[in-house]
C-alpha positions in Angstrom: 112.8 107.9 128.3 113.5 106.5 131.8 116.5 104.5 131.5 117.4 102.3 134.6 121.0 101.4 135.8 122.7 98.0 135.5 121.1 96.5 138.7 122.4 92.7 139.9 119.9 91.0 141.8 121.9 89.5 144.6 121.1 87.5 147.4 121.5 88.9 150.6 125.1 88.7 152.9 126.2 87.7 156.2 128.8 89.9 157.1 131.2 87.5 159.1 133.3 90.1 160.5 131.3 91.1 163.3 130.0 88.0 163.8 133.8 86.4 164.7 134.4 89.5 166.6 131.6 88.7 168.7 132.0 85.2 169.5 135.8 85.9 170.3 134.2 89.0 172.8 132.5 86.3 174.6 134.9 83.3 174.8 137.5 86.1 176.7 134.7 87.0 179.0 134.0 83.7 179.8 137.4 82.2 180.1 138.1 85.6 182.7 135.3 84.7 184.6 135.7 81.7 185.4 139.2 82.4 186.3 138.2 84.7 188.9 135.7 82.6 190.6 138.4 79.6 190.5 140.3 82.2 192.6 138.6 81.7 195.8 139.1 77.8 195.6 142.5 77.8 195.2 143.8 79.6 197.9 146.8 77.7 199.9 144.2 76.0 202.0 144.7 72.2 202.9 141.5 71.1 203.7 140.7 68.5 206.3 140.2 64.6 205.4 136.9 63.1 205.7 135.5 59.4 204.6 131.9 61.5 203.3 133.5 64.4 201.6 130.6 66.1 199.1 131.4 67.9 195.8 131.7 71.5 196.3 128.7 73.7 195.4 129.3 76.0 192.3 125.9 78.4 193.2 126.7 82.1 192.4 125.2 83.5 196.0 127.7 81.2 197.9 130.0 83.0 200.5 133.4 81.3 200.6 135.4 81.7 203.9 138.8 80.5 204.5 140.4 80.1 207.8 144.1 80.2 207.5 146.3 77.9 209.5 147.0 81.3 211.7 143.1 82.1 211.7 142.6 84.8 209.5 139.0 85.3 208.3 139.8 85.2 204.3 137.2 86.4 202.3 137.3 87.0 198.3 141.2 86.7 199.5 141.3 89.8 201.3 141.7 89.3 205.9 138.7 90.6 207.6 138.0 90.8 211.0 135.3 88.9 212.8 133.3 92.2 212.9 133.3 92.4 208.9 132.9 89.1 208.3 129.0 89.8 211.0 128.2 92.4 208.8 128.7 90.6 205.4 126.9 87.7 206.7 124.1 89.6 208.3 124.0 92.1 205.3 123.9 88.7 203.0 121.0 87.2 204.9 118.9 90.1 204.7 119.1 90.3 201.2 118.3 86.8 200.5 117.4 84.6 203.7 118.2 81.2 201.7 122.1 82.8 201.9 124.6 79.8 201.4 128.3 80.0 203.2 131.0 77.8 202.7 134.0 77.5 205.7 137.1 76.3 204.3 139.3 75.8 207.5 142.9 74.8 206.8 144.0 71.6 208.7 146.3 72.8 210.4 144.7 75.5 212.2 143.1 75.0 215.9 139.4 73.8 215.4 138.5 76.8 217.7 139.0 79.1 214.8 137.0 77.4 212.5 134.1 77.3 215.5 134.1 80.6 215.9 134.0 81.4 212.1 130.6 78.8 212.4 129.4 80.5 215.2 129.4 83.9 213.4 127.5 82.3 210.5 124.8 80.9 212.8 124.0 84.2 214.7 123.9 86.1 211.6 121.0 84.2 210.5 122.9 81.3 207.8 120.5 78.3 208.2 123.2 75.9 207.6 127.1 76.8 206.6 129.0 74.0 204.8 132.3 72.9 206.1 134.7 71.8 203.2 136.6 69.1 203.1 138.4 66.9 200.9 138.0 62.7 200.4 140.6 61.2 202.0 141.7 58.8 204.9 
């Protein structure tokens, strides 16, 4: 005689476990993220006035580049030299031709720096680099 254990039927479980794990896993990957591409913004810039000052673009292909009051190139807030900053740009471009770069020139610093650091966008093929400023007077 074929006798059969004590069996419960039991509705299937969620293990929650894993599923907490999980979501915690992504919130720190998000909130480090984000913290490193807040990075580049908050450099000790200080940005220009203008009466028509746009929001700044959040795309993830933008190049950011800083001009320091001195007229460092900054870029992902390391100093490059003009050279570098060609061969980004151009390397950029050539990888995707619709390449968007930002120029963040501090106020303080001659406008000749910041033309340069335009000029070196322009004949690496950037269609149109933004100049960032903030709203003001």
């Amino acid at each position: 005689m074929l006798l059969k254990a004590n069996e419960e039927l039991r509705a299937p479980t969620l293990e929650m476990t894993p599923l907490i794990d999980m979501v915690f896993l992504l919130l720190v990957f998000f909130l480090v993220a984000t913290t490193f591409h807040q990075a580049e913004r908050e450099m000790q810039i200080a940005l220009p006035f203008a009466k028509a000052s746009g929001p700044i673009s959040a795309t993830l292909r933008e190049i950011v580049v800083n001009v320091d009051v001195e007229g460092n190139v900054v870029v992902t807030g390391r100093v490059i030299s003009d050279e570098d900053l060609a061969a980004m740009i151009a390397g950029a471009v050539e990888a995707n031709p619709e390449q968007k770069v930002t120029v963040r020139g501090d106020r303080g610093t001659p406008y000749g720096n910041v033309v340069r650091v335009l000029d070196i966008c322009k004949t690496n093929g950037v269609q149109e680099p933004y100049l960032d400023t903030i709203l003001g007077e």
